[in-house]
Chimera marker file (.cmm) of the C-alpha trace (Angstrom):
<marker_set name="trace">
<marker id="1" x="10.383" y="-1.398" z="-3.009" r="1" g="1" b="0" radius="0.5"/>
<marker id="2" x="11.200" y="1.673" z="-1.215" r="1" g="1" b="0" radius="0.5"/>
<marker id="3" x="14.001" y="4.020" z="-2.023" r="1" g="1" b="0" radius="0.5"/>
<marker id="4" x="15.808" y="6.269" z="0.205" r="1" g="1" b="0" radius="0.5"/>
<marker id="5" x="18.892" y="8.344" z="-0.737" r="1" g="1" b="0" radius="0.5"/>
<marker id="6" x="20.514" y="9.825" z="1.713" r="1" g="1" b="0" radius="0.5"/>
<marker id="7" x="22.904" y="11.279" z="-1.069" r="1" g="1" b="0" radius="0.5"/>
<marker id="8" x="23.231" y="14.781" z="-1.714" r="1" g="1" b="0" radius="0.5"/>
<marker id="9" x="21.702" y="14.137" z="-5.205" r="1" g="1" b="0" radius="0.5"/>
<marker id="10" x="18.245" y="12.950" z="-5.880" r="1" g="1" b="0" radius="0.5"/>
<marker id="11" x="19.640" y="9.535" z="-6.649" r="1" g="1" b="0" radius="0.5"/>
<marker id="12" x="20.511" y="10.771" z="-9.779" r="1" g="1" b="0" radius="0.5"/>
<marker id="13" x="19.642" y="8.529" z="-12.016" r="1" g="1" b="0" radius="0.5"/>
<marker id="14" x="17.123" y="6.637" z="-9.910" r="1" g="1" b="0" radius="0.5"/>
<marker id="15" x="14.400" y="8.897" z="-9.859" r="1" g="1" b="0" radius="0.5"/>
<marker id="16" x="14.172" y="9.079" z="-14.238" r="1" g="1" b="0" radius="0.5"/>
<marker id="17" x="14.851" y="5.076" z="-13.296" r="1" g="1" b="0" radius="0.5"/>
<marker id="18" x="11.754" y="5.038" z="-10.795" r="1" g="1" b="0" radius="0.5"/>
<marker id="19" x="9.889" y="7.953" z="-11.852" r="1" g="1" b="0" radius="0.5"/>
<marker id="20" x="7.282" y="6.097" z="-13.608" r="1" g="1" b="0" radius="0.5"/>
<marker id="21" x="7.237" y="2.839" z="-11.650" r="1" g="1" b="0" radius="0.5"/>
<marker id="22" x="3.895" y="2.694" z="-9.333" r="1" g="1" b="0" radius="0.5"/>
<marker id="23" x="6.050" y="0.201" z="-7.553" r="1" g="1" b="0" radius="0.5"/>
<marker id="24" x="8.653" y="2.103" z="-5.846" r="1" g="1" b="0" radius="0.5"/>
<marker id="25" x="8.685" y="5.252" z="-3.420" r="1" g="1" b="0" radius="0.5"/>
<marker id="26" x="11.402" y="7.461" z="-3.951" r="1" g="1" b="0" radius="0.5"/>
<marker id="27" x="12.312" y="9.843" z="-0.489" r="1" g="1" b="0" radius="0.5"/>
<marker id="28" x="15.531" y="12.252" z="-0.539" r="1" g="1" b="0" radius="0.5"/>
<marker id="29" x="16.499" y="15.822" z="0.747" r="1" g="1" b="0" radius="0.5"/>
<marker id="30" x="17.752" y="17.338" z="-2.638" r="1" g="1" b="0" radius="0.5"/>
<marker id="31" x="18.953" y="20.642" z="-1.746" r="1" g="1" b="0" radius="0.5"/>
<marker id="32" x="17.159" y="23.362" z="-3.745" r="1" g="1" b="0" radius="0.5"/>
<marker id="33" x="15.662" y="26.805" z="-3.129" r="1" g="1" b="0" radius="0.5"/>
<marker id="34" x="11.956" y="25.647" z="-4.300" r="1" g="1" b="0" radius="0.5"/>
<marker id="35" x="9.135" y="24.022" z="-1.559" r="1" g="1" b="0" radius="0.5"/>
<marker id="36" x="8.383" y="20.580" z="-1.204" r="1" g="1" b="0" radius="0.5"/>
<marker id="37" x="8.188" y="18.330" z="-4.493" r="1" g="1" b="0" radius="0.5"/>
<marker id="38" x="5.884" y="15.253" z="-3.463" r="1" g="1" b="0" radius="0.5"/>
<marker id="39" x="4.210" y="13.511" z="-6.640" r="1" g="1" b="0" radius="0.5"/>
<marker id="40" x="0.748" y="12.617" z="-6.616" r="1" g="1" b="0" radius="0.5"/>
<marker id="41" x="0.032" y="8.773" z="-5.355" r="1" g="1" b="0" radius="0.5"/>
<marker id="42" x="-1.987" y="8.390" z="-8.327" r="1" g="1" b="0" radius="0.5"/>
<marker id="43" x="1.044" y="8.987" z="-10.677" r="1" g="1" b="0" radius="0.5"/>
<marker id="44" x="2.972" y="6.280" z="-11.897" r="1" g="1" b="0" radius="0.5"/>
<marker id="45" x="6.408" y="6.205" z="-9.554" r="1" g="1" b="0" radius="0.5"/>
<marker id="46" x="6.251" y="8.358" z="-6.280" r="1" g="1" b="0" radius="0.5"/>
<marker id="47" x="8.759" y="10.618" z="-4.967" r="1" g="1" b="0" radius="0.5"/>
<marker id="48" x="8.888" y="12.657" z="-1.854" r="1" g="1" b="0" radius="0.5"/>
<marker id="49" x="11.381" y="15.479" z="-2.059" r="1" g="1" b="0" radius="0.5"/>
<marker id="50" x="11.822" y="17.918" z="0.835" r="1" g="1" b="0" radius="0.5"/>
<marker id="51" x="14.383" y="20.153" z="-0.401" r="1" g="1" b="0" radius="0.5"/>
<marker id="52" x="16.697" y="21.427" z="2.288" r="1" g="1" b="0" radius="0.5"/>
<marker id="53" x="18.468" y="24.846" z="1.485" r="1" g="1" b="0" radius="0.5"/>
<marker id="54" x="22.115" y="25.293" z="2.266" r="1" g="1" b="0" radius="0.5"/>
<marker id="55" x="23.190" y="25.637" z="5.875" r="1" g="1" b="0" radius="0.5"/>
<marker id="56" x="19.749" y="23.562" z="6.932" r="1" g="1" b="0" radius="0.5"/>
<marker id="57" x="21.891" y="21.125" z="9.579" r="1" g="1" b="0" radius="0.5"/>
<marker id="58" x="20.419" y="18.390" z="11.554" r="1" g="1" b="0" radius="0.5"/>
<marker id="59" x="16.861" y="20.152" z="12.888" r="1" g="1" b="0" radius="0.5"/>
<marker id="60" x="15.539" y="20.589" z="9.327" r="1" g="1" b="0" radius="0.5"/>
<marker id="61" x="16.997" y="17.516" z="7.785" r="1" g="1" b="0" radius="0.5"/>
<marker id="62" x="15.203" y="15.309" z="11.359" r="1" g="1" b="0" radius="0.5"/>
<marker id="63" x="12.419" y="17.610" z="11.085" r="1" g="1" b="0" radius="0.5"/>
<marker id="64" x="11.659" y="16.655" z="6.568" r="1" g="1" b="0" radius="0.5"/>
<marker id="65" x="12.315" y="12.954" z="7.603" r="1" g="1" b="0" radius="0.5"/>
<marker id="66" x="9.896" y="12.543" z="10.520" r="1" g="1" b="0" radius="0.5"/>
<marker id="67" x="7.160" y="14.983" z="8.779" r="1" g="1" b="0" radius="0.5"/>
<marker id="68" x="7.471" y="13.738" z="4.976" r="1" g="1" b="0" radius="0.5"/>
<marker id="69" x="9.247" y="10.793" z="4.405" r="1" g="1" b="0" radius="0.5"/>
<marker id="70" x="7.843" y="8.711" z="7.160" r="1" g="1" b="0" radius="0.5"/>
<marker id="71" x="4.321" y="8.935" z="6.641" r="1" g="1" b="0" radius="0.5"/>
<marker id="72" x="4.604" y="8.271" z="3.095" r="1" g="1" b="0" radius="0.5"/>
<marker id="73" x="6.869" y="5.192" z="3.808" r="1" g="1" b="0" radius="0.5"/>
<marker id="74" x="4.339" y="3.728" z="6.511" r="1" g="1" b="0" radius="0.5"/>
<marker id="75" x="1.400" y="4.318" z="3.736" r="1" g="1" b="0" radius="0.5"/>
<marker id="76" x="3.421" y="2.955" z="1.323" r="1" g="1" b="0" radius="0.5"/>
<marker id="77" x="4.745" y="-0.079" z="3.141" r="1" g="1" b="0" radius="0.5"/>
<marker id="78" x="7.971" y="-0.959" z="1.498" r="1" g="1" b="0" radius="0.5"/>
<marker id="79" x="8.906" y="-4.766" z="0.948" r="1" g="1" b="0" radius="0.5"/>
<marker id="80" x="12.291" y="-4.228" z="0.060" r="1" g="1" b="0" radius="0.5"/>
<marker id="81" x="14.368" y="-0.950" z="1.220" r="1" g="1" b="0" radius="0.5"/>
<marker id="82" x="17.110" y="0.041" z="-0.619" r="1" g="1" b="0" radius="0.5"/>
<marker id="83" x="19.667" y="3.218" z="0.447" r="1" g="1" b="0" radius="0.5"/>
<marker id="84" x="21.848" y="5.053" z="-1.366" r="1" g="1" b="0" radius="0.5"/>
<marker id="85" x="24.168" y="5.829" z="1.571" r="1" g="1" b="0" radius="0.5"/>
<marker id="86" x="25.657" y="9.082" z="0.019" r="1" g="1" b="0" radius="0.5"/>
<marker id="87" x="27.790" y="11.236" z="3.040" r="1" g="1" b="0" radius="0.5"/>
<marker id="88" x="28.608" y="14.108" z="1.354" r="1" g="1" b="0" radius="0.5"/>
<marker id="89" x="25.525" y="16.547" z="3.417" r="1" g="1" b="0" radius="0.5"/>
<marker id="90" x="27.906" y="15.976" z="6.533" r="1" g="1" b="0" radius="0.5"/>
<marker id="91" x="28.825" y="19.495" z="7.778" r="1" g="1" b="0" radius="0.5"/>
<marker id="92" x="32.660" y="18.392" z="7.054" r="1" g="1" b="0" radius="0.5"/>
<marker id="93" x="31.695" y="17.917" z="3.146" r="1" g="1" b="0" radius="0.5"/>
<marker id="94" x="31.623" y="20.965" z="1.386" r="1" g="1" b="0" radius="0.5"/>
<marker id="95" x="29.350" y="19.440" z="-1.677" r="1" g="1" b="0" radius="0.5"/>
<marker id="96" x="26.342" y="20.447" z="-0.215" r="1" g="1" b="0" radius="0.5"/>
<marker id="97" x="26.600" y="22.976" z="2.800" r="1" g="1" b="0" radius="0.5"/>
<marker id="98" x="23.951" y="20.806" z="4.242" r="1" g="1" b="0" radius="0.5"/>
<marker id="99" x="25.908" y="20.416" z="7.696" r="1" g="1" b="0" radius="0.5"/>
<marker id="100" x="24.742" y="17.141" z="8.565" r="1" g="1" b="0" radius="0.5"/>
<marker id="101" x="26.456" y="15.421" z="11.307" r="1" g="1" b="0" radius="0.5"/>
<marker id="102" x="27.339" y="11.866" z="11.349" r="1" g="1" b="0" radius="0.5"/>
<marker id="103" x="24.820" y="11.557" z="14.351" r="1" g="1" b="0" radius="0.5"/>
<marker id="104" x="22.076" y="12.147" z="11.336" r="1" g="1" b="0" radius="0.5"/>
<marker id="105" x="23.195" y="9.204" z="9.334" r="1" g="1" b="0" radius="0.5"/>
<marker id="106" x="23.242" y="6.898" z="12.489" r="1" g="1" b="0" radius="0.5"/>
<marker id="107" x="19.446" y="8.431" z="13.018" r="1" g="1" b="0" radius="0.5"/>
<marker id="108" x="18.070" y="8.224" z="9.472" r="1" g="1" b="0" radius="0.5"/>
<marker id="109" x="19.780" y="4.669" z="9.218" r="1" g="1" b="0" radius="0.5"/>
<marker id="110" x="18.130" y="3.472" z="12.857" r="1" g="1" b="0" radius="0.5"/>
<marker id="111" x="14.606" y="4.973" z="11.296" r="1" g="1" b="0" radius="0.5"/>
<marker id="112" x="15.410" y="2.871" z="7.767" r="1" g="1" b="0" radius="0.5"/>
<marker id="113" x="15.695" y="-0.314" z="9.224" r="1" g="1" b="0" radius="0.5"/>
<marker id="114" x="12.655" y="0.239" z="11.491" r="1" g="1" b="0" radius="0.5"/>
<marker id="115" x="10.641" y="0.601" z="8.769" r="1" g="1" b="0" radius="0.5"/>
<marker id="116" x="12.148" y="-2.194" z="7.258" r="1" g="1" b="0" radius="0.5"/>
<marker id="117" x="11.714" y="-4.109" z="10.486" r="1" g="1" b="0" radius="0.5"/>
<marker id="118" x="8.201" y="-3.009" z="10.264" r="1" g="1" b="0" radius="0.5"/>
<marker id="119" x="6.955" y="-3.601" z="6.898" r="1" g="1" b="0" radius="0.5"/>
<marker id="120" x="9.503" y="-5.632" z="4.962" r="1" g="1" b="0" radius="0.5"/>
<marker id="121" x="10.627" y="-8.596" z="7.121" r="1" g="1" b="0" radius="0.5"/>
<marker id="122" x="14.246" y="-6.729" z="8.057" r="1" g="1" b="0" radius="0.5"/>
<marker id="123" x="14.894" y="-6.742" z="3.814" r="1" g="1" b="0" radius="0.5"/>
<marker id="124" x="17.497" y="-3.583" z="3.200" r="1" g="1" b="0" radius="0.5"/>
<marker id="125" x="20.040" y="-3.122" z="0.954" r="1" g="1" b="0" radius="0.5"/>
<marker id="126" x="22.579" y="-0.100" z="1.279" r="1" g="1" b="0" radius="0.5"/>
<marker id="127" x="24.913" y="1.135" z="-1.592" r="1" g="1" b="0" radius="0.5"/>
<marker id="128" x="27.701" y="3.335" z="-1.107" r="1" g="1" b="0" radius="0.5"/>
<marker id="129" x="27.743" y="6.483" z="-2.811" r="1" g="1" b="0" radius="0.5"/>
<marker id="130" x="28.970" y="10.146" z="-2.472" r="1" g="1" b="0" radius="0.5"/>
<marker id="131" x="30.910" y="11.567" z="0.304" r="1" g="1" b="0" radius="0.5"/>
<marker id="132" x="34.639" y="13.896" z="-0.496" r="1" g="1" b="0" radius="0.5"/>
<marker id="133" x="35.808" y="14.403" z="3.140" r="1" g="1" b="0" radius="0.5"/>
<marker id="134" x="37.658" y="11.185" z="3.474" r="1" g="1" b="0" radius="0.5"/>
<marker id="135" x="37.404" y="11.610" z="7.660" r="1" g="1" b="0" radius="0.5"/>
<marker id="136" x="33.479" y="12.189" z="7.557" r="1" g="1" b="0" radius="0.5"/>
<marker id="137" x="32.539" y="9.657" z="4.854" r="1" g="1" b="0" radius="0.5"/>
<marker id="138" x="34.425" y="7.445" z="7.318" r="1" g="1" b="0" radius="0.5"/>
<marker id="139" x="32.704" y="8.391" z="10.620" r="1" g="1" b="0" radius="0.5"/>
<marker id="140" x="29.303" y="8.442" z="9.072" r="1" g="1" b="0" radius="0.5"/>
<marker id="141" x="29.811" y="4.978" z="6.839" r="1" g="1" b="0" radius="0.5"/>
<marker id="142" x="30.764" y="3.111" z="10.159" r="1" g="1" b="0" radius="0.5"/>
<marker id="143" x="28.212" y="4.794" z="11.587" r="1" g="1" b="0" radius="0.5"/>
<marker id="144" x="25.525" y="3.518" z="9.198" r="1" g="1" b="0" radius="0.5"/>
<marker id="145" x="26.846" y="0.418" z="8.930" r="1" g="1" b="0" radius="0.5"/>
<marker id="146" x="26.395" y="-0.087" z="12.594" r="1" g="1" b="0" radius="0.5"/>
<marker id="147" x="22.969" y="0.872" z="12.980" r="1" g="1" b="0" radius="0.5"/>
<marker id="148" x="22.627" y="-2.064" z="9.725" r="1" g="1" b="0" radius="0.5"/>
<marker id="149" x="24.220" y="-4.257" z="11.855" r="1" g="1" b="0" radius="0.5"/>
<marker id="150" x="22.766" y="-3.553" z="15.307" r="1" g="1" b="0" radius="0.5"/>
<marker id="151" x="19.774" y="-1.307" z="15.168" r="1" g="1" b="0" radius="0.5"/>
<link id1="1" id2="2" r="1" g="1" b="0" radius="0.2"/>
<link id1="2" id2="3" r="1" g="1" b="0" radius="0.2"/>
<link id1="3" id2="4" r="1" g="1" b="0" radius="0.2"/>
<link id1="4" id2="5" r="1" g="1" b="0" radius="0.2"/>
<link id1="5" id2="6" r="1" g="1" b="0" radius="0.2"/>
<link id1="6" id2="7" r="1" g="1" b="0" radius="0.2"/>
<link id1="7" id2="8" r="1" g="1" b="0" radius="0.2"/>
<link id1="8" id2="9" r="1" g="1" b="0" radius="0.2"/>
<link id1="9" id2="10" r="1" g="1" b="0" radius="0.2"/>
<link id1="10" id2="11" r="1" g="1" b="0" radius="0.2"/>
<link id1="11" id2="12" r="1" g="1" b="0" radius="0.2"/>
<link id1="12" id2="13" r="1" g="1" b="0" radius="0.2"/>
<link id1="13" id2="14" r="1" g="1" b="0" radius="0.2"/>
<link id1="14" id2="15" r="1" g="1" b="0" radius="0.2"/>
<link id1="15" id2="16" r="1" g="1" b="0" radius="0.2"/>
<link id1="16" id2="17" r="1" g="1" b="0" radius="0.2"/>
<link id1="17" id2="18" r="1" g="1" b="0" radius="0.2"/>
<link id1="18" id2="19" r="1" g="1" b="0" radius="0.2"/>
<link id1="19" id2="20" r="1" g="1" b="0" radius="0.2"/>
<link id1="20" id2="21" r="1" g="1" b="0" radius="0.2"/>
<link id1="21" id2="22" r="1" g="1" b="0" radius="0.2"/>
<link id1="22" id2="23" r="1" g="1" b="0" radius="0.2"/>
<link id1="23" id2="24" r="1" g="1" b="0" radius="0.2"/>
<link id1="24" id2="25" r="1" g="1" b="0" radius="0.2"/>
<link id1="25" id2="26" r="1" g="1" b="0" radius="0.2"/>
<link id1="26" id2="27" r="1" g="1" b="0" radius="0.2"/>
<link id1="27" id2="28" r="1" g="1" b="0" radius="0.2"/>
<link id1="28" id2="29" r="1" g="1" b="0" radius="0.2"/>
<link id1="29" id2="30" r="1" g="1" b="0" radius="0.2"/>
<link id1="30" id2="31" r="1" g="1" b="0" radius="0.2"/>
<link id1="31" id2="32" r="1" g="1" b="0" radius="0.2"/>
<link id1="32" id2="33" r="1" g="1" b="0" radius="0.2"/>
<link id1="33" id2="34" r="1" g="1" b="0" radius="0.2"/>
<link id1="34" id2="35" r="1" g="1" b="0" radius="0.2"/>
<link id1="35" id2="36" r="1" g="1" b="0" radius="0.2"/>
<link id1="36" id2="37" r="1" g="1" b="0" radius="0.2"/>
<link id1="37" id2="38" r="1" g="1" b="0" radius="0.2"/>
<link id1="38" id2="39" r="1" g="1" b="0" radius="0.2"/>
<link id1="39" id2="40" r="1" g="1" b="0" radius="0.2"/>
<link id1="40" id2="41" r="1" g="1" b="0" radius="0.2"/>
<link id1="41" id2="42" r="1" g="1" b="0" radius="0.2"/>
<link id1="42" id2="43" r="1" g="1" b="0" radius="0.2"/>
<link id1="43" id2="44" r="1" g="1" b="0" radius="0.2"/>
<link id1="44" id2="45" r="1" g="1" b="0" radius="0.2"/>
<link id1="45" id2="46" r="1" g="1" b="0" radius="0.2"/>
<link id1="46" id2="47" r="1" g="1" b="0" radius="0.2"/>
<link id1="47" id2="48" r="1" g="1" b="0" radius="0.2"/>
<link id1="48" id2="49" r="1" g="1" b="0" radius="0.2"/>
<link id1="49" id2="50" r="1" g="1" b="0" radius="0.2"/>
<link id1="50" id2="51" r="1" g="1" b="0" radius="0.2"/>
<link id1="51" id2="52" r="1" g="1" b="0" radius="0.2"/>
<link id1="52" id2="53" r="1" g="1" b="0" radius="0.2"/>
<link id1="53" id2="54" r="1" g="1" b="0" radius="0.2"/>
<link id1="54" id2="55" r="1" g="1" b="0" radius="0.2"/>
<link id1="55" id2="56" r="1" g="1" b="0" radius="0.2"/>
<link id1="56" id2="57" r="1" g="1" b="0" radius="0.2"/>
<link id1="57" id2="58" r="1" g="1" b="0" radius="0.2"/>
<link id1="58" id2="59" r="1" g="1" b="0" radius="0.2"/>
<link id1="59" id2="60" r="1" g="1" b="0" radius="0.2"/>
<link id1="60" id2="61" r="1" g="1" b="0" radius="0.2"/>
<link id1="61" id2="62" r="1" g="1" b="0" radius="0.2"/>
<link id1="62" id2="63" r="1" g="1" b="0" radius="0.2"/>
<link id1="63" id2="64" r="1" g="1" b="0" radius="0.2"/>
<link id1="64" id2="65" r="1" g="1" b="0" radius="0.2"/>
<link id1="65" id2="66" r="1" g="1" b="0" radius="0.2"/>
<link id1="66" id2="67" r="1" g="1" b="0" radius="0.2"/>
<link id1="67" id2="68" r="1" g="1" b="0" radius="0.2"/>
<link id1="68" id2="69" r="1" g="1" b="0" radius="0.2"/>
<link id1="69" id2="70" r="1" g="1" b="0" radius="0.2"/>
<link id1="70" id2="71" r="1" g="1" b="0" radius="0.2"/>
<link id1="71" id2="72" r="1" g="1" b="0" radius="0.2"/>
<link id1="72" id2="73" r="1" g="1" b="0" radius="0.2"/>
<link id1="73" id2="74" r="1" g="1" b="0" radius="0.2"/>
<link id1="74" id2="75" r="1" g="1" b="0" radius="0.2"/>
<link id1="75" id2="76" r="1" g="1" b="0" radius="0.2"/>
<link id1="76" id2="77" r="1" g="1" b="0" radius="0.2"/>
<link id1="77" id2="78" r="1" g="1" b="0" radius="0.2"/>
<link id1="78" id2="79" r="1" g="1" b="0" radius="0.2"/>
<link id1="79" id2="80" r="1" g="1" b="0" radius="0.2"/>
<link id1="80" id2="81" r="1" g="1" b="0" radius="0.2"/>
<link id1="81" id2="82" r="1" g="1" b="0" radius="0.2"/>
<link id1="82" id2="83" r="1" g="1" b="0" radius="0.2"/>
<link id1="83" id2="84" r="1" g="1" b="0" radius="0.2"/>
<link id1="84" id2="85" r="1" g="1" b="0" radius="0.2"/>
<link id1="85" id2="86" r="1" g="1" b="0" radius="0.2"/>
<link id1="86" id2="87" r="1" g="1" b="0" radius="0.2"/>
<link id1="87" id2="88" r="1" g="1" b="0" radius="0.2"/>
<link id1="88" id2="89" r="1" g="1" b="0" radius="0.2"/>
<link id1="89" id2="90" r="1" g="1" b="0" radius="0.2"/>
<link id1="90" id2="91" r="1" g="1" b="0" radius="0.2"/>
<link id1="91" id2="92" r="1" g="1" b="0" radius="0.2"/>
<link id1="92" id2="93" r="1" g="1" b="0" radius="0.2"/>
<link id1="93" id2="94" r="1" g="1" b="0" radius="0.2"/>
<link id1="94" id2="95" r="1" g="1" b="0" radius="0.2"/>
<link id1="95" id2="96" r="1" g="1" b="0" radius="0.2"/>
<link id1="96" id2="97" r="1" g="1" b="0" radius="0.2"/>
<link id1="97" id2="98" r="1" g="1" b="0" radius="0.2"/>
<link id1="98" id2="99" r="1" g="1" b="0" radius="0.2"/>
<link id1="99" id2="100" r="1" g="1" b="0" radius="0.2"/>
<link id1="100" id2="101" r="1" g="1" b="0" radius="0.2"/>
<link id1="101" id2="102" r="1" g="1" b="0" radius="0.2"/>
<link id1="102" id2="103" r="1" g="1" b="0" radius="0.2"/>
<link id1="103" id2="104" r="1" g="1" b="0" radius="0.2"/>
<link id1="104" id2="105" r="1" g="1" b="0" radius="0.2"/>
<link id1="105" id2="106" r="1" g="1" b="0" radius="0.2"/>
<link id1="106" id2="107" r="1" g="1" b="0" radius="0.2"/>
<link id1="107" id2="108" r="1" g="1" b="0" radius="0.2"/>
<link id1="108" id2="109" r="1" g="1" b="0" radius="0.2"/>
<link id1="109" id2="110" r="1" g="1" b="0" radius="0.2"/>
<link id1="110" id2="111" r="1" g="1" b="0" radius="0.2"/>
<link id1="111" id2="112" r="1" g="1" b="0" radius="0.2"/>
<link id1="112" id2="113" r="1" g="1" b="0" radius="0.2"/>
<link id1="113" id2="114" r="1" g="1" b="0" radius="0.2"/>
<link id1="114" id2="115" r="1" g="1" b="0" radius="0.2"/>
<link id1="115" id2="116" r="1" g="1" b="0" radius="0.2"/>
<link id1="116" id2="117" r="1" g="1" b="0" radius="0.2"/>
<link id1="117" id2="118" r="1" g="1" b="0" radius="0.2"/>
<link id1="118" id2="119" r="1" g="1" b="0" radius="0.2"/>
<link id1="119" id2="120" r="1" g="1" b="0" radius="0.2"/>
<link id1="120" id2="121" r="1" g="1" b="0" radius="0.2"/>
<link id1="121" id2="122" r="1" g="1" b="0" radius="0.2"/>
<link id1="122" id2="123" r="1" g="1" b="0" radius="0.2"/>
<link id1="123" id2="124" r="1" g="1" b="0" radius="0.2"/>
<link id1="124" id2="125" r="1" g="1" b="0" radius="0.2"/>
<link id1="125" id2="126" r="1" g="1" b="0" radius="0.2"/>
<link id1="126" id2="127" r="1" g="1" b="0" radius="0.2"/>
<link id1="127" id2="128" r="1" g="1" b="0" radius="0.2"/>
<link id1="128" id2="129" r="1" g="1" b="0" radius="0.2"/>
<link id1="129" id2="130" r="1" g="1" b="0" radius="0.2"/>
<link id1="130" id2="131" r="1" g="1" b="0" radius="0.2"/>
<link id1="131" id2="132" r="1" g="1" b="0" radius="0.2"/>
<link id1="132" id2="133" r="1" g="1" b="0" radius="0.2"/>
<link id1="133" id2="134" r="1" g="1" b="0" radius="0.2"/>
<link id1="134" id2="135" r="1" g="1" b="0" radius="0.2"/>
<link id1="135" id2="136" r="1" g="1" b="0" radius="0.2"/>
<link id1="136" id2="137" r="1" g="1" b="0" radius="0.2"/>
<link id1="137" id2="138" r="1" g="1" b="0" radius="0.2"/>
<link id1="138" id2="139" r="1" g="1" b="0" radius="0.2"/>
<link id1="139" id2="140" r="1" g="1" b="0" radius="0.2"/>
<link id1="140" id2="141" r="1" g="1" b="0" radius="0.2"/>
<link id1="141" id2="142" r="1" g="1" b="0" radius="0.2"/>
<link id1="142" id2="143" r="1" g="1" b="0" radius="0.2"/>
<link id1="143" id2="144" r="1" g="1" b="0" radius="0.2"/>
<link id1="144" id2="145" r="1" g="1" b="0" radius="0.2"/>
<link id1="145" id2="146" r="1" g="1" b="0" radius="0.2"/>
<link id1="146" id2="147" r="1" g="1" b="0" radius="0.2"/>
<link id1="147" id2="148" r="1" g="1" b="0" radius="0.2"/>
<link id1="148" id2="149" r="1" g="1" b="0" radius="0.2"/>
<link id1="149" id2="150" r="1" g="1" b="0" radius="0.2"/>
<link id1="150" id2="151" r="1" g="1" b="0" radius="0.2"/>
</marker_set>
């Protein structure tokens, strides 16, 4: 399985969950001042962190996807994808000052179920989760769920 939170948090929880389970890539943005936190493939449970510091917006965010996440996802070849659609990085949201737009969820969503399409027969599984600015959580949850439904 293949994890991707698109959360402000490191899926919280998930990644003590996953940490040690060989079986399932973690990939988020956690925002925090430090470099790039990507575990060894020959530790139990992978996780690809590309912390994104406050004020990062859409370039950096597109830029840690296509560079980090993606060629760990294609080497890890994911049969199951699961999301943690979290919205509160949108530029509306003041949890993070991340200044995401909802055009980034659309994006990171279309690239989720291509790799799905790719390596896991279409299998992906999205769970709601953070997101305060009731009019961006909005925009950017129909726009996920679009790009589920159509991409």
């Amino acid at each position: 399985g293949e994890v991707v939170p698109i959360d402000v948090r490191l899926g919280t929880g998930t990644r003590a969950i996953f940490r040690v389970d060989a079986r399932v890539l973690l990939c988020s943005a956690d925002p925090c001042p430090r470099g790039p936190d990507v575990d060894p493939p020959t530790r139990p449970g992978r996780v690809v962190n590309c912390p994104l510091p406050p004020g990062s917006g859409s370039d950096a965010f597109r830029a840690a996807v296509q560079e980090q996440w993606l060629p760990a996802l294609e080497a890890f070849a994911p049969q199951l994808l699961l999301i943690s659609a979290g919205f509160d990085a949108h530029g509306a949201d003041d949890m993070s000052h991340l200044r995401f737009t909802t055009a980034d969820y659309a994006w990171v969503t279309e690239v989720a179920c291509g790799i799905a399409d790719r390596h896991a027969q279409g299998r992906i599984v999205s769970t709601l989760e953070g997101g305060y600015d009731l009019g961006s959580l909005a925009a950017s949850a129909a726009a996920h769920i679009e790009k589920l439904v159509f991409a």
